[in-house]
N, C-alpha and C positions, 0 to 999 in steps of 0.2 A: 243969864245964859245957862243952856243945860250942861253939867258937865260930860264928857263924850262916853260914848258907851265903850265899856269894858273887850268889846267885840270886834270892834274896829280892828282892824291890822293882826287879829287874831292867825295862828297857823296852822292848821289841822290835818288829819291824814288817818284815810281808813285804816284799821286791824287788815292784816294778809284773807283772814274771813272777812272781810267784809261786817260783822257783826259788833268791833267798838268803831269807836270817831274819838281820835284823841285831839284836844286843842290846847294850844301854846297860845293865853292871852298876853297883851300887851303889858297886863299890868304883874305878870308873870306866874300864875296859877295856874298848873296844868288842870284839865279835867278831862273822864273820861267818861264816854257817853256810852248807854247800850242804842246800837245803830237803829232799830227794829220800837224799841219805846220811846228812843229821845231821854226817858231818864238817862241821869249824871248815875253812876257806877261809881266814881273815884274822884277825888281832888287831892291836891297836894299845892299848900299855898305858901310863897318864899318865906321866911326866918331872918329874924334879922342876923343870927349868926351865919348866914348863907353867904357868899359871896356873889353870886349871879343869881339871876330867877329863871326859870324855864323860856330859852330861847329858840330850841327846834324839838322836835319829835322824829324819833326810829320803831318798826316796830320790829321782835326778835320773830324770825320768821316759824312758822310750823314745822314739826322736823314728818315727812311722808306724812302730809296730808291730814296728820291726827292734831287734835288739841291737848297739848298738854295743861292741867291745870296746875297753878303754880299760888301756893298760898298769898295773901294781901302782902304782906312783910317782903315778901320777895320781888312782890311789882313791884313797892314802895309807893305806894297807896294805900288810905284811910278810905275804906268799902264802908259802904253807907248801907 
């Protein structure tokens, strides 16, 4: 029997641009996608010191319309 795909029940939700897709997998990895290539931009995968693994997604919204860039450390994300 195959075991189930990572994807299943996954949770996702555009960037306020439209331009990432973040998902909340089941098995609790987030990842972050560039919307426009489908590459993966970011992951971040639970620790066993964690107590919970990624179970919803927020995005922080654009302040007037502009992008602010905010260095990897501060998304808490490992940019590939």
């Amino acid at each position: 029997m195959a075991s189930p795909s990572p994807w299943v029940g996954a949770r996702c939700q555009f960037s306020p641009a439209c331009d990432l897709l973040g998902v909340c997998r089941p098995d609790g990895v987030l990842q972050v996608f560039d919307a426009r290539l489908g590459a993966v931009r970011g992951e971040v995968a639970p620790s066993k010191h964690l107590l919970a693994a990624c179970t919803c997604l927020s995005w922080k919204p654009s302040h007037g319309g502009q992008q602010q860039e905010e260095s990897p450390s501060k998304k808490g994300l490992k940019m590939k």
